[in-house]
N, C-alpha and C positions, 0 to 999 in steps of 0.2 A: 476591576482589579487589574485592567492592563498595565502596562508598562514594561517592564524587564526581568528575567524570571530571576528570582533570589537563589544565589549559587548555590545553598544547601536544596533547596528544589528540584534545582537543574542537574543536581547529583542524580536527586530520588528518582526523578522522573525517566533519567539516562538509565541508570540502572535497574528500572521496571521493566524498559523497553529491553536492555541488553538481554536480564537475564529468560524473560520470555523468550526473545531470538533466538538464543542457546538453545532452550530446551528442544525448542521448535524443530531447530534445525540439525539438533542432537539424533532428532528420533527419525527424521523423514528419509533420508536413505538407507536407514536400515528397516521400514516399513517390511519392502516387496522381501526380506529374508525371513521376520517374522512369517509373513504368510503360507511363502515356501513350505515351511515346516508342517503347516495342513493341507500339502498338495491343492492349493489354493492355482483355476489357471490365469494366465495373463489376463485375461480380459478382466477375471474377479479381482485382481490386483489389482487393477488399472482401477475400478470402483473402489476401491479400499483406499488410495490413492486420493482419490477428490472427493471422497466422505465429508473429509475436514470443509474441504471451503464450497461444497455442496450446503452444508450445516449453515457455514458460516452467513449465506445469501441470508439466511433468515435472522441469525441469530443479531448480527454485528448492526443492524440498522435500530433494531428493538432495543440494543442496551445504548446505542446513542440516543436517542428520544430519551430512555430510562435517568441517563445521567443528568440530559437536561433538565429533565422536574427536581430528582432527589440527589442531585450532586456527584462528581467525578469519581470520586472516593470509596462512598460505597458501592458502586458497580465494578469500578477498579477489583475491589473485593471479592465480589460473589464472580466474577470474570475469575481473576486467576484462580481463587475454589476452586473451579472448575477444571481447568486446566490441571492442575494437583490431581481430583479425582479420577481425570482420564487418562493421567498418566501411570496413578496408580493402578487403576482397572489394567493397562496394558501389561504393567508390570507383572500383575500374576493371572494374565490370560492364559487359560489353558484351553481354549477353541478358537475356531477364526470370527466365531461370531461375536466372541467378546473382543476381538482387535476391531470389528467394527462396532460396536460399543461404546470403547473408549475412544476411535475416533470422532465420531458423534457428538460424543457429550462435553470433549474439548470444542468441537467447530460449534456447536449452541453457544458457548459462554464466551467461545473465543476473541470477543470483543476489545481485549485491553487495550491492542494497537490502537485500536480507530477515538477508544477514552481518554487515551495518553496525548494522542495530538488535540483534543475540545481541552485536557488539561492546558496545553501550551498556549492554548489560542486564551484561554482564558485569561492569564497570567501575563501577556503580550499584549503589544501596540501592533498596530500594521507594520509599522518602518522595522520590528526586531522579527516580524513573526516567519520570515521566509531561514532566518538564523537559528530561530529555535525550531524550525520543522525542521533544519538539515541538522541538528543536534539529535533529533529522535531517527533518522535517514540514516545516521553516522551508527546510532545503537543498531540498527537493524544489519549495516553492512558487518559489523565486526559479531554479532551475532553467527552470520553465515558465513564467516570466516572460522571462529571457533567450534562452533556445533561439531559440523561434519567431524573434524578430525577428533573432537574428544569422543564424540558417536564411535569412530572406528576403532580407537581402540580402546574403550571400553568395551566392546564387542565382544573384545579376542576372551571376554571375562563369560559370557554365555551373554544371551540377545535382553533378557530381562534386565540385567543388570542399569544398560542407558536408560529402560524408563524409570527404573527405582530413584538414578539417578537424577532425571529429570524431574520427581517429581520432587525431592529434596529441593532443586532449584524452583520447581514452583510454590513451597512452601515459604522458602527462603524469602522470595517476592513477597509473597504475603505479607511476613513480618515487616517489612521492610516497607511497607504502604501505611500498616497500622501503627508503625513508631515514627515513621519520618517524612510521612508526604500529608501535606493538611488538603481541607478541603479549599478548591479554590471557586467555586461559586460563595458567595457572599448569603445567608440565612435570607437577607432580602427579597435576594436576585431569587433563589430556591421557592421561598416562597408565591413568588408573582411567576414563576414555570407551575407551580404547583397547583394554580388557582386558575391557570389558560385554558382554552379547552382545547383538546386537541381533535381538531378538523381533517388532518393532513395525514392523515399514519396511511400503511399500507401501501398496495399499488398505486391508488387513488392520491396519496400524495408524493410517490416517486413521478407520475406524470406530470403531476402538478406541477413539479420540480423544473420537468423538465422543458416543459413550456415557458419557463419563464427566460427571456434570450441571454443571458450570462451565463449561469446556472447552468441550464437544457445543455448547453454548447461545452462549456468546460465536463459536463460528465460528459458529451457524447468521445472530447477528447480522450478524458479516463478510459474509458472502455476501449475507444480501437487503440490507445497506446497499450493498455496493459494488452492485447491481444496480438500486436505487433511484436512487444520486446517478450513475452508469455512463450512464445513459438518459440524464439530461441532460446529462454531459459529451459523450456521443458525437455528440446531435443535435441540441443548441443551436448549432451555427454555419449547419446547415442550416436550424431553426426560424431563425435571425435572419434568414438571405436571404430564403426563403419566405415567411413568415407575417409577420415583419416588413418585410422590403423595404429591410436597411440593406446597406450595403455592406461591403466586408471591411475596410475600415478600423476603420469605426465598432464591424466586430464585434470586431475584434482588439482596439481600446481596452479593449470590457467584460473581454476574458479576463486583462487585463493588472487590470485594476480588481479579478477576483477576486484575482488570484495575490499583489497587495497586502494584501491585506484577510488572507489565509490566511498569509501570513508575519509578520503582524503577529500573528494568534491563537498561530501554533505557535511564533514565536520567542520571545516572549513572555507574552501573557492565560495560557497555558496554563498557567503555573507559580504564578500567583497563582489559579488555578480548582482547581488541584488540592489545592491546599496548605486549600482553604475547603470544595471536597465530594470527597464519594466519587468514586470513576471508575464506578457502578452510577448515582449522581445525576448525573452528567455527561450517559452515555448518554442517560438517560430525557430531561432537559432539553433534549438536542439533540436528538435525533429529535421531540421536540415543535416544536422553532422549527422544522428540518428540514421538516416538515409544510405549516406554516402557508407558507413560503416556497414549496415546490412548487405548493401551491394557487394563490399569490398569482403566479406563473410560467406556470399553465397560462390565468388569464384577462387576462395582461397584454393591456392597449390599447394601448399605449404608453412611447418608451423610456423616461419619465421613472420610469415605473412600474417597467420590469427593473429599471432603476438601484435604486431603492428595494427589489426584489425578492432582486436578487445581495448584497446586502449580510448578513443573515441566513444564507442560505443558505453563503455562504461561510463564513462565524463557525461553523456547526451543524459544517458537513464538516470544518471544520480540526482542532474537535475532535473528532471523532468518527474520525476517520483515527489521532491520536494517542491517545487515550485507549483506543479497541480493542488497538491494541497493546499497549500497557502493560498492560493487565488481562492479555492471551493471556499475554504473558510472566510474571506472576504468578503465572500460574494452573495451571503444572509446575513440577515439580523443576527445578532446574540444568542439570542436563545433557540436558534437554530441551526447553531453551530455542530453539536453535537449529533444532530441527526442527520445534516448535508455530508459528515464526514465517514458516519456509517452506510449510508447509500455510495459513495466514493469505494468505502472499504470493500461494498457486496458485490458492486461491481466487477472490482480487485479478480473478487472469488469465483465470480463468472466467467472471467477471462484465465484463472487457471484451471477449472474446472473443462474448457474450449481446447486452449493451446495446445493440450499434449495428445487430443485426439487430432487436431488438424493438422499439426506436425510430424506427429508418426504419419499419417494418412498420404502424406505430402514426399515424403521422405521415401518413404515403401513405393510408391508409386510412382512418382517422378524423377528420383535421382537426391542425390547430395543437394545439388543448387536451388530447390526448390522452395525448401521451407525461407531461405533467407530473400528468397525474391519475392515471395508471398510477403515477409512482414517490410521488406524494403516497399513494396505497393503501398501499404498501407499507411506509413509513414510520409511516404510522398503525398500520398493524400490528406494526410494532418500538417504536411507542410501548407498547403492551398487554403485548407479549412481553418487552420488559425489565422493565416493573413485575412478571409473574409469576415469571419463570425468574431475575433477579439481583439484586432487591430485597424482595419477600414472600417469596420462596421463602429466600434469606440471612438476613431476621430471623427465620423458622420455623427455620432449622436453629440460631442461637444460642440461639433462647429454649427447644426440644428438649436444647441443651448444659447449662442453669441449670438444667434439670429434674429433679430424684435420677430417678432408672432400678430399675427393678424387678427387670431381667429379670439374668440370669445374667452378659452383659457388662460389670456395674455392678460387680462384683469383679475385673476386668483391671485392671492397670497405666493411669494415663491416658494415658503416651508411646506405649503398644500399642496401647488402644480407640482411638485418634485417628491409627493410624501411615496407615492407609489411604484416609483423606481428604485428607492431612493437603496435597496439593496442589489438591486440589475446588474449594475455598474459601478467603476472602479472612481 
């Protein structure tokens, strides 16, 4: 069913992703006030806090595999269900142990992100699919642009109120999957997932994964970037009150200033950057600015300076958020689209489940400069590691392909010598 996704689609599927985002991001900084209210201490906040995408390592790889056999659709389904029912639970939680409950039992099902991009891939060509990833990049960023501020002031209404709220939006979703978004695996395609056996599930086939050198290499990238830009999403609102001294407005303006900047890249620049370089020249290019930005973050003076700082930085992560995708998704078979993209997702959840402990840890301990130099390391180091593993190491196995061959597999068939890479590489 590739090709180009059909605008009423490209609506559903944007407005799956948006209104999930909202809720999402509706309810997350008002978490730690919730808790407050059971004399709940920091540190049990801090675990209330990565409940969700603690859950999520498990949940988000199982409903990809899931989608693969029995179709986008209805896991779409039983995902936001879920999502409904833990925002409802939050909504008339009257202990802490039901706000961890309903964190819970949203990060179990919390899969929709990770179904919503095997939808695009499904509905896509290669040449459109880095366009329609930053279409879904695009709903996430205006997602946490919106969230927060309707979260806050619906606040001022009492704390329950945003999850009632939110979960009217996850209901809304709902309907909004079961009247307007079709299934995009084919009964065919469904049926020949349905009849595979599956060898590959579990740890056992996240290694599998990762040994194979495209694959292995693009998730190891996932992980140390979401762990690199993680750090500063987690501890930049604390770097700003601390070390800057501004207030939650002023901080709230900047976050709103990225969440511009990043929906302008992925709604958009994305589809004119892809169509010019490779998504292996993207990576490298971005984790270059990536770099430069974290440096230019860990010695800020001054807010005119972040300002000048956030701008890059945000432009690097937009595409680097979209364009990892895209590749991962290239980079299997079909029908293992949906599960390379949930292992992508758990990953995600590992690296925020990380960041905000090694950030606080970093910050407490070192100084202001710390945390941005630590993800500025890391960075530089995924600048090194893409030029070897996705770019020298890609023109060695083409110009290995132009080469006549000596040995004995130089007489195979080439659909055979090539069957077993034949998803490796690009």
């Amino acid at each position: 069913m590739g090709g180009s996704l059909n605008k009423r689609h490209q609506a559903a599927i944007f407005l799956v992703v948006l209104v999930d985002l909202i809720g999402f991001a509706l309810i997350i900084p008002l978490l730690p006030y919730y808790a407050k209210q059971y004399q709940a201490s920091d540190f049990v906040v801090g675990l209330l806090l990565t409940s969700y995408s603690a859950m999520s390592i498990v949940g988000a790889p199982v409903l990809g595999r899931l989608s693969d056999r029995w179709g986008r659709r209805p896991i779409l389904v039983v995902s936001i269900f879920g999502t409904f029912l833990g925002f409802l639970l939050l909504g008339f939680a009257n202990s802490f142990w039901l706000l961890f409950a309903s964190r819970i039992l949203d990060g179990i099902t919390g899969g929709n992100f990770s179904v919503a991009q095997a939808y695009v891939t499904d509905v896509t060509d290669e040449s459109s699919r880095a366009k329609g990833m930053g279409m879904i990049g695009a709903a996430f960023g205006l997602g946490f642009i919106i969230g927060p501020a309707l979260g806050g002031t619906l606040s001022l209404l009492g704390y329950g109120v945003p999850a009632f709220f939110a979960a009217g939006l996850a209901l809304a979703n709902l309907v909004l999957v079961l009247a307007v978004l079709p299934e995009s695996l084919t009964a065919e395609r469904r049926r020949q997932l349905g009849s595979m056996r599956k060898s590959s599930g579990g740890w056992e086939g996240f290694r599998a994964m990762l040994r194979r050198p495209r694959v292995g290499s693009l998730l190891q990238v996932r992980f140390l970037f979401g762990l690199s830009f993680g750090v500063f999403e987690s501890i930049f609102p604390l770097y700003a009150q601390s070390a800057m001294g501004l207030t939650a407005h002023t901080t709230s303006f900047l976050l709103v200033y990225m969440g511009v900047i990043l929906v302008a890249v992925q709604g958009g620049a994305i589809g004119r950057l892809a169509a010019r370089f490779s998504e292996a020249q993207l990576i490298l290019g971005s984790f270059l600015l990536l770099t430069v930005a974290l440096i230019g973050w860990a010695v800020s003076p001054s807010l005119v300076w972040i300002l000048a700082v956030l701008a890059p930085m945000s432009v690097a992560s937009g595409v680097l958020n979209t364009v990892i995708r895209s590749a991962l998704s290239k980079s299997v078979s079909h029908e293992e689209v949906g599960g390379i993209l949930g292992a992508g997702a758990s990953l995600g959840s590992v690296t925020r489940v990380l960041a905000p402990v090694v950030g606080g840890f970093l910050l407490g301990e070192f100084g202001a400069s710390a945390p941005g130099l630590f993800s500025a390391v890391l960075s530089a180091w995924l600048v090194v590691y893409t030029w070897r593993a996705l770019i020298r190491k890609a023109g060695g196995d083409r110009a290995a392909e132009r080469e006549p061959s000596l040995s004995p597999a130089a007489s195979v068939p080439a659909p055979l010598a090539g069957g077993v890479r034949a998803h490796d590489d690009d």
